[in-house]
BAFI-3210 file (N, C-alpha, C; in Angstrom, 3 decimals, decimal comma, padded with zeros to 6 digits):
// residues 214
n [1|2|3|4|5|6|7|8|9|10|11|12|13|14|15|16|17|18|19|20|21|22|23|24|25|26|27|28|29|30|31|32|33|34|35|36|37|38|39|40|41|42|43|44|45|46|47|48|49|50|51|52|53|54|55|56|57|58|59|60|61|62|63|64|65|66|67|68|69|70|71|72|73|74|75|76|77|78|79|80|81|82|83|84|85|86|87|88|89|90|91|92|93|94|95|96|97|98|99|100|101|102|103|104|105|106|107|108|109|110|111|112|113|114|115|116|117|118|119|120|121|122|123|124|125|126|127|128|129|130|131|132|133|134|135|136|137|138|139|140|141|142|143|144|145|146|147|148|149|150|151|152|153|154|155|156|157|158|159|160|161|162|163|164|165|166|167|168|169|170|171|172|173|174|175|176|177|178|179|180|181|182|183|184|185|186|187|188|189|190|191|192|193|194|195|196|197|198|199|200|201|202|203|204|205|206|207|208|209|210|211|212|213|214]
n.u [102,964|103,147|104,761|107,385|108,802|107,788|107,694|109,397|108,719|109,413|111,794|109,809|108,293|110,655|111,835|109,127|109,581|111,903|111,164|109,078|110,531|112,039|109,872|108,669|110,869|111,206|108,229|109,263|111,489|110,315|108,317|110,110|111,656|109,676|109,109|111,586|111,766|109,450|110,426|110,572|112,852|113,330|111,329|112,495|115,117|114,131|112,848|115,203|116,315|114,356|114,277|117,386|117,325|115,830|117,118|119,069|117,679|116,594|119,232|120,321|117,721|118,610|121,093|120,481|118,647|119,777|121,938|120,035|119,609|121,833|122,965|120,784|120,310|118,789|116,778|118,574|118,818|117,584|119,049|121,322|120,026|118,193|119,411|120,765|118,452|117,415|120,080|119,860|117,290|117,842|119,557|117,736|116,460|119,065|120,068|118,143|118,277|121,074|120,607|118,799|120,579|122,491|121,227|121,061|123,543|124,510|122,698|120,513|119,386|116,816|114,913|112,399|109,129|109,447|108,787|106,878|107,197|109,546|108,630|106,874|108,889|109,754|108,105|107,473|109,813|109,147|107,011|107,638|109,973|108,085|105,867|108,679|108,392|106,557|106,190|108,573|107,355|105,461|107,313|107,935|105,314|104,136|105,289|104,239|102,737|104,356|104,780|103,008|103,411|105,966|105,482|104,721|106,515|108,724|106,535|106,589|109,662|109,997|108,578|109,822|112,210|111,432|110,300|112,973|114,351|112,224|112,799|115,684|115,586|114,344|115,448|117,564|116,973|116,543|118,200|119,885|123,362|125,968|126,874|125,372|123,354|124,335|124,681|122,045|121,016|122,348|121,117|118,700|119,214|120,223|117,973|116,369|117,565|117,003|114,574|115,781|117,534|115,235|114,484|116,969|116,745|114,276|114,740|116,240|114,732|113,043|114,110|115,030|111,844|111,235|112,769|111,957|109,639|110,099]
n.v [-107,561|-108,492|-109,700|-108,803|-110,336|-112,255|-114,959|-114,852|-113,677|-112,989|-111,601|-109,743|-108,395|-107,316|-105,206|-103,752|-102,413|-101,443|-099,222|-098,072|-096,575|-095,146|-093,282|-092,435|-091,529|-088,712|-087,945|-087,649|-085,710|-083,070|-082,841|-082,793|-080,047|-078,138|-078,486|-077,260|-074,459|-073,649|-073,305|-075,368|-076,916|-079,465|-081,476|-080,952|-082,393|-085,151|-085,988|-086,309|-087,957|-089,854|-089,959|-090,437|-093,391|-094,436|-094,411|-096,056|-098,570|-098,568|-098,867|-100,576|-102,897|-102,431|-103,954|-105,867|-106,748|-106,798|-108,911|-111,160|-110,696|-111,617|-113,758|-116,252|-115,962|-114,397|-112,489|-111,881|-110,270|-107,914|-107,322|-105,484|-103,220|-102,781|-103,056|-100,224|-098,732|-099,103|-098,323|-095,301|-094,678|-095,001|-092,612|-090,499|-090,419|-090,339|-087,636|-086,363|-086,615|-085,834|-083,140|-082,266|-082,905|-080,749|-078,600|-079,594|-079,300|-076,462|-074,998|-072,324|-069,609|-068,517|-065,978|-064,131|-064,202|-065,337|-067,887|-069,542|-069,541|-071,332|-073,516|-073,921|-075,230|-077,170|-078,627|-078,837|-080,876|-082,764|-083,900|-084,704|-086,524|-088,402|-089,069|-089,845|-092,597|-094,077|-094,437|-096,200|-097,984|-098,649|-099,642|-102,359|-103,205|-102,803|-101,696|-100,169|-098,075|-096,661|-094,100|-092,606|-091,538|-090,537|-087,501|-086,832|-086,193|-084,888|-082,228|-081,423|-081,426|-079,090|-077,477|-076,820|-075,768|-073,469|-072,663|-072,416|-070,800|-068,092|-068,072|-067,768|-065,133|-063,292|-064,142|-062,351|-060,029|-058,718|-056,733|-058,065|-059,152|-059,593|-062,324|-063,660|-063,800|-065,596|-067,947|-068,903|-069,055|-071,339|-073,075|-073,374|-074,426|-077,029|-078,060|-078,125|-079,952|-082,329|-082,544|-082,646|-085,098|-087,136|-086,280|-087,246|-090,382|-090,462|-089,958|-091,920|-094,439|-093,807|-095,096|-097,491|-098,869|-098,766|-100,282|-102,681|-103,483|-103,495]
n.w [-060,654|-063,817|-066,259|-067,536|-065,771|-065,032|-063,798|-061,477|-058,579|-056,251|-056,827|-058,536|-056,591|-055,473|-057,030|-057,091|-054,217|-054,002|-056,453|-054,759|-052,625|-054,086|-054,776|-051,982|-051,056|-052,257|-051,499|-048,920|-049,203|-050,070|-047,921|-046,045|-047,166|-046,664|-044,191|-043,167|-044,664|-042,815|-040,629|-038,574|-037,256|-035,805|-037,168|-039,618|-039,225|-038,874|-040,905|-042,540|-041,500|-042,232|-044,852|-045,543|-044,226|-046,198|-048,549|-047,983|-048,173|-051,062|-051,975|-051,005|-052,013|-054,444|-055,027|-054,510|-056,262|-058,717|-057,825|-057,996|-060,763|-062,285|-061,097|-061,851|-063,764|-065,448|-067,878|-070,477|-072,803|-071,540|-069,503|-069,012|-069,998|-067,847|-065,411|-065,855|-065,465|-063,158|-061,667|-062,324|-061,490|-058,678|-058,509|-058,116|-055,855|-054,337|-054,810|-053,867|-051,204|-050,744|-051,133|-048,979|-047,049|-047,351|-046,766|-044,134|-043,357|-043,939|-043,525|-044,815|-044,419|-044,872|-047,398|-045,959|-047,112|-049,502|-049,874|-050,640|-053,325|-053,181|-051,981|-054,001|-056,472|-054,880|-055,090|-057,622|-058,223|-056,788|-058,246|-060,315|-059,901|-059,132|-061,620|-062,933|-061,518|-062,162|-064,634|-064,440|-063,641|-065,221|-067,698|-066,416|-066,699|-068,655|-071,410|-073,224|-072,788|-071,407|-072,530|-071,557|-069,675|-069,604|-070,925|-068,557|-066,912|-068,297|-068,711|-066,018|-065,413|-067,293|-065,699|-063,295|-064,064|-065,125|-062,388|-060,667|-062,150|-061,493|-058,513|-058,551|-059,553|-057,815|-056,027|-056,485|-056,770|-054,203|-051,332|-050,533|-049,664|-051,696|-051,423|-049,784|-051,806|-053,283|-052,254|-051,429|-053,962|-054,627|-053,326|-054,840|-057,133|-056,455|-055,443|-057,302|-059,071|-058,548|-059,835|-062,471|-062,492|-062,287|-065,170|-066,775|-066,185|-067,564|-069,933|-070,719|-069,931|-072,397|-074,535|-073,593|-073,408|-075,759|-077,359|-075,792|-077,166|-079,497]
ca.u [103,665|103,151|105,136|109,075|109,499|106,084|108,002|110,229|107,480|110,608|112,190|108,973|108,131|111,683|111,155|108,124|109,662|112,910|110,357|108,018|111,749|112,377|108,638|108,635|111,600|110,788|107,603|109,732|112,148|109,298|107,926|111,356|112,225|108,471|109,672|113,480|111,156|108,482|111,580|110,576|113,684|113,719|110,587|112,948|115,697|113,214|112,424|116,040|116,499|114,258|115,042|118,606|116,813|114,600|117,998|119,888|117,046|117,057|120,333|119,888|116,546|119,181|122,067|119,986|117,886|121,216|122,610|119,476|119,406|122,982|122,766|119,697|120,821|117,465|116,496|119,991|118,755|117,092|119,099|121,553|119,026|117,241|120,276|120,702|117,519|117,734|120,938|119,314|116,546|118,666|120,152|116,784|116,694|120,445|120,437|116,900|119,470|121,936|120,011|118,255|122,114|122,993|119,902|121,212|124,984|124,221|121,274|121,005|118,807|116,202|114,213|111,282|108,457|109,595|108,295|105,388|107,899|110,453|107,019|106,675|110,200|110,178|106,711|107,762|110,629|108,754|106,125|108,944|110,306|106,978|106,092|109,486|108,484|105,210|107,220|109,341|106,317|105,058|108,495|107,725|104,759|103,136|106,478|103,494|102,377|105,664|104,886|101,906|103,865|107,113|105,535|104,406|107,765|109,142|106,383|107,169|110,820|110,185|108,141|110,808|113,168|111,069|110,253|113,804|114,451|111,749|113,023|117,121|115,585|113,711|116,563|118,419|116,028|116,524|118,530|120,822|124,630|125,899|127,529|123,950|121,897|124,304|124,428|120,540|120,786|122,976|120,140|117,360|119,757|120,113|116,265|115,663|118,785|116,005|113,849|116,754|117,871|114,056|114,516|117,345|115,763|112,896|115,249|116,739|113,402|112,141|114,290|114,638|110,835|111,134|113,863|111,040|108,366|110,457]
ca.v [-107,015|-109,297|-109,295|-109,248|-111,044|-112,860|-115,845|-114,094|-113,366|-112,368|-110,394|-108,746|-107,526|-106,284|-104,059|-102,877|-102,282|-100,244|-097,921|-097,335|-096,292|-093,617|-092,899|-092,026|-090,215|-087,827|-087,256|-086,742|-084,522|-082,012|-082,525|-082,198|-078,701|-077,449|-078,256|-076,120|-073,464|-072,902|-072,952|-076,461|-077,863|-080,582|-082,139|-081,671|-083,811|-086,476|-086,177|-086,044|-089,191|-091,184|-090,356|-092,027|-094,808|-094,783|-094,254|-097,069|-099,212|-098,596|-099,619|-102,397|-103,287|-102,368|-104,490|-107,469|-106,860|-106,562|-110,312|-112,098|-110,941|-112,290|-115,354|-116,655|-115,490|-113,593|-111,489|-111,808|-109,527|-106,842|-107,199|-104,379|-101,646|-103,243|-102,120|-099,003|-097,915|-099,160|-097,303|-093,958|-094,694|-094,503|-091,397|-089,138|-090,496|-089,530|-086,499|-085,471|-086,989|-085,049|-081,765|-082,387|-083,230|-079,628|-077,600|-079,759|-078,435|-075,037|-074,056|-071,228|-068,441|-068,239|-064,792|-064,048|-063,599|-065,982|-069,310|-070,177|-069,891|-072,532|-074,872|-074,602|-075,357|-078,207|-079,683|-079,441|-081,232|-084,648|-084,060|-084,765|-087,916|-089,797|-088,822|-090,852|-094,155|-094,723|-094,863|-096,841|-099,318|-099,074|-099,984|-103,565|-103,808|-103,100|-101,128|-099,625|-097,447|-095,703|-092,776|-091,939|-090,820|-089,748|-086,652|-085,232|-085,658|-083,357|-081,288|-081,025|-080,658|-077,871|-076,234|-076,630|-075,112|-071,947|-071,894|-072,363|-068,899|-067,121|-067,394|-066,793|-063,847|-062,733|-063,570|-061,282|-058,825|-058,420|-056,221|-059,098|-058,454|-060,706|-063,875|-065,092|-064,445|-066,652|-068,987|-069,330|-069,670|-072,484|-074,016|-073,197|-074,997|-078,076|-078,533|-078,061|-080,954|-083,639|-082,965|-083,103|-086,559|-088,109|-086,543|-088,134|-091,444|-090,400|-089,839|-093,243|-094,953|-093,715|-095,506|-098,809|-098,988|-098,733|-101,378|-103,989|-103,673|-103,996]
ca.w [-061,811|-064,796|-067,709|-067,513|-064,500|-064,515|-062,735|-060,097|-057,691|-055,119|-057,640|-059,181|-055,238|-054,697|-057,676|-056,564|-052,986|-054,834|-056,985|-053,567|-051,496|-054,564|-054,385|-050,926|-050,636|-053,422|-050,854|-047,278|-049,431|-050,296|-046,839|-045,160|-047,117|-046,405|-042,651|-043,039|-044,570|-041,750|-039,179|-037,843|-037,464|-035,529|-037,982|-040,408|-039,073|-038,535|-042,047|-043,220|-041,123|-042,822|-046,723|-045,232|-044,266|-047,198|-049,484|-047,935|-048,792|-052,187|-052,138|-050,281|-052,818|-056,051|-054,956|-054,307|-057,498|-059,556|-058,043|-058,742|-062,671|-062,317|-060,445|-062,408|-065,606|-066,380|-069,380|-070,581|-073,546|-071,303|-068,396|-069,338|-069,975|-066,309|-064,267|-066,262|-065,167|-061,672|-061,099|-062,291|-060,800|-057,458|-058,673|-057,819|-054,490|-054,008|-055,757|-052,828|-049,832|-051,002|-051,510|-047,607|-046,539|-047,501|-046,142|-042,942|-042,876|-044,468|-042,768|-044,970|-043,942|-046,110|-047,506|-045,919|-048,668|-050,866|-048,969|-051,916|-054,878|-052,475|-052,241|-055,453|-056,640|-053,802|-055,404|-059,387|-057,873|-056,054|-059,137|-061,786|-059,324|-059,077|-062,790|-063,583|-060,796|-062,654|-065,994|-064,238|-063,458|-066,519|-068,150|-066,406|-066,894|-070,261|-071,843|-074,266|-071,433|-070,891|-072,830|-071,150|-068,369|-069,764|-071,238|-067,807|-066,337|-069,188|-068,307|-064,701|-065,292|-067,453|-064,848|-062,029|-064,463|-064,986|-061,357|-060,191|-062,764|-061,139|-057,472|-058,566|-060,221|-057,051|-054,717|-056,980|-056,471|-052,816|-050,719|-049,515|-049,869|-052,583|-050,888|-049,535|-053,196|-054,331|-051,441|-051,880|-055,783|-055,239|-052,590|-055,764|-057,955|-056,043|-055,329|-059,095|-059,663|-058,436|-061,046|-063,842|-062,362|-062,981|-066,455|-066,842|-066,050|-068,462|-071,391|-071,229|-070,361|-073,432|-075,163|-073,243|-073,651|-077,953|-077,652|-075,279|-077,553|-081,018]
c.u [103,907|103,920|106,860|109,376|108,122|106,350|108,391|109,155|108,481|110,838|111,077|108,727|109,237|111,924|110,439|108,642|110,635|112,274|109,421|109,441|111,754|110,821|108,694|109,829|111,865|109,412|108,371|110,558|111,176|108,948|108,540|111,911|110,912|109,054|110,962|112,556|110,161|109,359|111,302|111,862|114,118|112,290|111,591|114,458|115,172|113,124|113,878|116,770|115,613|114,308|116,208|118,552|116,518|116,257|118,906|119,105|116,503|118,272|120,576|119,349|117,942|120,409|121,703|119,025|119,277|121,739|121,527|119,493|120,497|123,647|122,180|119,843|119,289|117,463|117,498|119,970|118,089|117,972|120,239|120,956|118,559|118,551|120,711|120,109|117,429|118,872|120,663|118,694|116,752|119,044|119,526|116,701|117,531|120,520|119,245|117,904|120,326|121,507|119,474|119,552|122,631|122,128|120,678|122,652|124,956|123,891|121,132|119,408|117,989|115,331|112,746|110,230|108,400|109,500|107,673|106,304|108,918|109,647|107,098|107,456|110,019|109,296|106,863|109,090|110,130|107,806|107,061|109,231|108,955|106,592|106,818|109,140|107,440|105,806|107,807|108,724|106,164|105,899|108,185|106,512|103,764|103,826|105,413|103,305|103,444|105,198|103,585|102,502|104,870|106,759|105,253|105,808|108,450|108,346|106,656|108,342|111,098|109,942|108,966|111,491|112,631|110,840|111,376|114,411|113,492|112,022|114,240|116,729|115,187|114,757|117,376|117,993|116,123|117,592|119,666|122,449|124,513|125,916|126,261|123,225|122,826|124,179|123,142|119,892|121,344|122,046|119,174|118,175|119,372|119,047|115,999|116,949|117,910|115,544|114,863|117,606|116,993|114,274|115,751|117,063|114,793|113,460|115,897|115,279|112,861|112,957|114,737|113,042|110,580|111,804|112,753|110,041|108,421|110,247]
c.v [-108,134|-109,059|-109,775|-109,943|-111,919|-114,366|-116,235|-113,283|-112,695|-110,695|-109,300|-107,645|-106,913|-104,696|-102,998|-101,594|-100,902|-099,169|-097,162|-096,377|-094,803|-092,859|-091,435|-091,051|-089,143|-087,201|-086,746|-085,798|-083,783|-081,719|-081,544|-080,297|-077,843|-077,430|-077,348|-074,676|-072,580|-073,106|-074,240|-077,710|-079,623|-081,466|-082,468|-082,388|-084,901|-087,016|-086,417|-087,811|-090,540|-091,041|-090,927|-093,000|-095,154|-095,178|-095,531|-098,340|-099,313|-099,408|-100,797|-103,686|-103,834|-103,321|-106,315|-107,896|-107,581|-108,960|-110,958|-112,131|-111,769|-113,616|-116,587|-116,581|-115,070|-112,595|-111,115|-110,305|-108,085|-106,512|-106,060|-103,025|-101,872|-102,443|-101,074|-098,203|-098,044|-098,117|-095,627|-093,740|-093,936|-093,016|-090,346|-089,732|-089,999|-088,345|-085,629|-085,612|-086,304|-083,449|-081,304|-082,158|-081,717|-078,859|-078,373|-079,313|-077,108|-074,599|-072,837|-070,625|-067,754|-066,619|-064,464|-063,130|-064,682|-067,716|-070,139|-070,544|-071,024|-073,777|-074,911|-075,492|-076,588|-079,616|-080,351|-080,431|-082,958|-084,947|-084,764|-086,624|-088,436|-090,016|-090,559|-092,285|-094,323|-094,919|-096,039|-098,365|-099,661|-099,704|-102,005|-104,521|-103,910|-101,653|-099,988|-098,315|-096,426|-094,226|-092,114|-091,478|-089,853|-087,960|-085,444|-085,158|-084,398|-082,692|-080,536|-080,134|-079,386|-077,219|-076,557|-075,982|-073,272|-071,431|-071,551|-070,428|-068,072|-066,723|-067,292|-065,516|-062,933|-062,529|-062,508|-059,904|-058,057|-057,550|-056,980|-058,965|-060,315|-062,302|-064,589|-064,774|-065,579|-068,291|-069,993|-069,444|-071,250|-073,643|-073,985|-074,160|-076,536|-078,714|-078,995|-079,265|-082,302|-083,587|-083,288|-084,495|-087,400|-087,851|-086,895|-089,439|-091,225|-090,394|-091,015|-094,229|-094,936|-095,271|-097,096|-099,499|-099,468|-100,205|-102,770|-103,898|-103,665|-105,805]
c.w [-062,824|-065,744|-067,922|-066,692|-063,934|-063,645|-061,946|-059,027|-056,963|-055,925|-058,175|-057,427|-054,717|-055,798|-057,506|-055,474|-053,431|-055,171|-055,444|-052,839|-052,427|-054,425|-053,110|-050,263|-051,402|-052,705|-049,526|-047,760|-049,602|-048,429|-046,038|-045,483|-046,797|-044,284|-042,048|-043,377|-043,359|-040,226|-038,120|-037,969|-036,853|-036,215|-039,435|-040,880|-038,913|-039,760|-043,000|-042,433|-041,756|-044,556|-046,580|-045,154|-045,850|-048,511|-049,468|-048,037|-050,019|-052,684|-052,281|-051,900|-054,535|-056,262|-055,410|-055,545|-058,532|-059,273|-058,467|-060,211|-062,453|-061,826|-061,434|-064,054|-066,514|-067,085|-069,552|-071,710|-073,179|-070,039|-068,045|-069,036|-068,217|-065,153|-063,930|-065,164|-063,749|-060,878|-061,546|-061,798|-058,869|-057,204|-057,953|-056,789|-053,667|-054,019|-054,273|-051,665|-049,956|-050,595|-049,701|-046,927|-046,383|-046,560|-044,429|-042,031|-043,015|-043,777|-043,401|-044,857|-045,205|-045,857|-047,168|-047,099|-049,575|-050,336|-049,939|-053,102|-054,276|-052,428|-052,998|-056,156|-055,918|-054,973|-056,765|-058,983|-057,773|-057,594|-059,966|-061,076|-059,611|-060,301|-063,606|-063,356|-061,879|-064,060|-065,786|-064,037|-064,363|-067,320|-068,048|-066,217|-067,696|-070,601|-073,118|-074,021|-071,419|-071,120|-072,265|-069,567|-068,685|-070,164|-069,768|-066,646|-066,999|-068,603|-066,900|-064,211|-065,943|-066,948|-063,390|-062,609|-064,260|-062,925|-060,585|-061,089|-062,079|-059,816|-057,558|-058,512|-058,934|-056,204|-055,161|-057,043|-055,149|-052,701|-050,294|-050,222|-050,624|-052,568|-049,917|-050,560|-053,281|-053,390|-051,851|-052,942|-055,810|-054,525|-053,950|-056,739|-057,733|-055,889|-056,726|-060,067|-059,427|-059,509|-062,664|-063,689|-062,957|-064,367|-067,250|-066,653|-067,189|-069,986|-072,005|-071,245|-071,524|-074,742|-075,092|-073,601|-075,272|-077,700|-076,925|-076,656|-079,131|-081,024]
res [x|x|x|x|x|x|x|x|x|x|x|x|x|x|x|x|x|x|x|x|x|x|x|x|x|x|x|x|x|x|x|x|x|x|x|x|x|x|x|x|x|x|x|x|x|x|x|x|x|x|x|x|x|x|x|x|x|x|x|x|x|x|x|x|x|x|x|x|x|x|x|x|x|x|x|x|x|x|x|x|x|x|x|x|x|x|x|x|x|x|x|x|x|x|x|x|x|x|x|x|x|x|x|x|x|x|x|x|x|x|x|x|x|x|x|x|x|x|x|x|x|x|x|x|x|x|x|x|x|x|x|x|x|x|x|x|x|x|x|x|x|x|x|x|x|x|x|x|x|x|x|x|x|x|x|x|x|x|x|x|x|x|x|x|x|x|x|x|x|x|x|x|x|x|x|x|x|x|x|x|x|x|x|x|x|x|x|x|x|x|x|x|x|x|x|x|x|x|x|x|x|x|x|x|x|x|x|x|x|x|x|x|x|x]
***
């Protein structure tokens, strides 16, 4: 990773290591609710065990990122926006741990039928997260770049939004006495709260990015 940190070799690889942690747990959340859906539950405590891992290494990654700017006294003039984005960054990791966390106390009893529109929903979900990491690369490492990502997070998150409206609308469609649609609106909600974390992340990016390359 050349560019902002072209002489922190440590620091440029704990970067890296941070963006791979939200990466990857933006893929075991998808996995993990594809595993609560097809009734494999103990795959997807396995899977809900390691986005914890994966989350508390982030942490880990963001804490220890955070003292070196501050130690070292690097990019005094970027190093602001740098933690910004680090601690949002975190956010869509949290925000999937969180969302897994629930599906694991809840357990709620999902509608048979409606399995494909929950994939979907799951997928515009990790799509939207990875979307944001590669922004997030790009950010450090040719800030020019940015926008060639940022636009397909928007698009992503707009299509989690519509798909999260098309399965309320369906659960509302059902037969099911009221106090589980809404139960299972508030699970469609939460899924579809990942992807509005990355675009959060994507809306400040945009404008950390303008500010490197003035």
């Amino acid at each position: 990773m050349p560019g902002l940190f072209e002489r922190t070799r440590e620091l440029t690889t704990q970067i890296d290591d941070f963006l791979d942690a939200v990466s990857e747990g933006a893929l075991v959340f998808q996995k993990g609710v594809g595993d609560y859906l097809s009734g494999d539950i103990e795959c997807f405590e396995e899977r809900f065990a390691t986005i914890h891992e994966l989350e508390n290494r982030a942490d880990e990654l963001r804490r220890d990122i955070e003292n070196q700017l501050y130690r070292h006294s690097l990019i005094p003039e970027s190093r602001g926006d740098v933690l910004d984005l680090l601690e949002n960054m975190d956010d869509v990791i949290n925000t999937a741990k969180n969302t897994m966390s629930l599906f694991m106390v809840e357990r709620p009893e999902m509608v048979p039928g409606l399995e494909k529109e929950w994939l979907d929903l799951v997928a515009a979900a990790q799509q939207t997260a990875e979307a944001v990491v590669l922004a997030a690369r790009a950010f450090f490492r040719d800030p020019r770049s940015v926008n060639d990502h940022l636009h397909k997070v928007h698009f992503h998150e707009k299509e989690g939004d519509r798909l999260a409206m098309d399965l309320k609308r369906k659960i509302f469609e059902t037969d099911l006495d009221l106090a589980r649609k809404i139960h299972l609106r508030y699970f469609a909600l939460n899924v579809d709260r990942v992807s509005d974390a990355a675009e959060d992340v994507a809306d400040k990016l945009s404008i950390y990015a303008i500010k490197r390359t003035i």
